[in-house]
Structure formats: C-alpha cells, structure tokens
N, C-alpha and C positions, 0 to 999 in steps of 0.2 A: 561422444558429444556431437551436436550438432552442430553443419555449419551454413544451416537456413538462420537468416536474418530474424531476428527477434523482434515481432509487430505488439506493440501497446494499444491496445484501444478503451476508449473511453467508460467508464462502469461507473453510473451513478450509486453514490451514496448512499442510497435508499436501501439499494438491492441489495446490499452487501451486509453481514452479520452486524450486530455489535461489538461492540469491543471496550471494555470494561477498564478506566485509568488505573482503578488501583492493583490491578492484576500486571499493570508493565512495570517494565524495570525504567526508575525515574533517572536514571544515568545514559542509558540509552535515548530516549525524549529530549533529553540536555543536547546528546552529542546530534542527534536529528536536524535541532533548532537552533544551536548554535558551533556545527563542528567548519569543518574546514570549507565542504561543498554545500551550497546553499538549500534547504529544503526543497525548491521548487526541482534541482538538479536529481536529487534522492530520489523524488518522489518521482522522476520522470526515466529513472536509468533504466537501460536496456540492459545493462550486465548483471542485476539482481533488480530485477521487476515484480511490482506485489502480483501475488498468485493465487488464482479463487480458484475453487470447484464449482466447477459448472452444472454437476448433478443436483447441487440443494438450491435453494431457493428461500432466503435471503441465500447469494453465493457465501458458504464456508472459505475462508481467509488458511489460505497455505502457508503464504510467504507477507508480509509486511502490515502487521498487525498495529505496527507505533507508527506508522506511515500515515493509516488508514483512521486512526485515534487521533492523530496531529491534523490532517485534511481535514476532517471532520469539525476540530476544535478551533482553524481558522478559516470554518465556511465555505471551505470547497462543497461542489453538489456531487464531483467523480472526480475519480481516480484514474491515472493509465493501467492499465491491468494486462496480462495475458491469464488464459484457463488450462488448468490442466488436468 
C-alpha cells in the first residue's frame, strides 16, 4: 500500500461512461442517499475514491459506478475522481 496522499481531481460528467440505473443494486442508491455520511462526503472520500481508466475515452468507470449514476441524477457536471 501506498503511503502517497490520495489527490481527487475534478472529471466532468461528459467524459465519463454511462451508467445504466437498472443494472445497480437499488439498496445500495438507498444507502448512498440516505445512509449515515452524507452523499456530497461519499462522493468526495479519499479512502475509496471513484476510479476511471484513463486509456478509453468516454473514461471506463473502475470504482463508483452508483456514485457516478447518483451525481449524475442530481446534476452534478463532475465528479472527484482519481485514474488508474
């Protein structure tokens, strides 16, 4: 593991794959938007950060796929992201 600091940077909306609702799990959506730390906190954590491939274009979605479908659904333009 590393122990370089974990930097988010900004990733418009656009760029990034789709993402299909009825392909998530609606229990997870639930806990996103209504669990204990507040969506804007999720979406912004540096300890599980959504994670794009930086090879494709729209970027391919690693890591936070109900993050990136929830932003989306409340009109975010981008996401914090890192690439890996």
């Amino acid at each position: 593991m590393s122990d370089e600091p974990v930097v988010l940077v900004d990733v418009s909306l656009s760029d990034i794959e789709e993402v299909d609702g009825d392909e998530l799990d609606k229990k997870k959506l639930d806990a996103l938007e209504n669990g204990y730390d507040s969506f804007e906190d999720q979406l912004n954590s540096v300890q599980y950060p959504i994670a794009l491939d930086r090879e494709s274009k729209p970027y391919g979605i690693i890591n936070g796929r109900h993050r990136i479908y929830l932003a989306r659904e409340k009109g975010y333009s981008s996401v914090p992201a890192v690439f890996a």
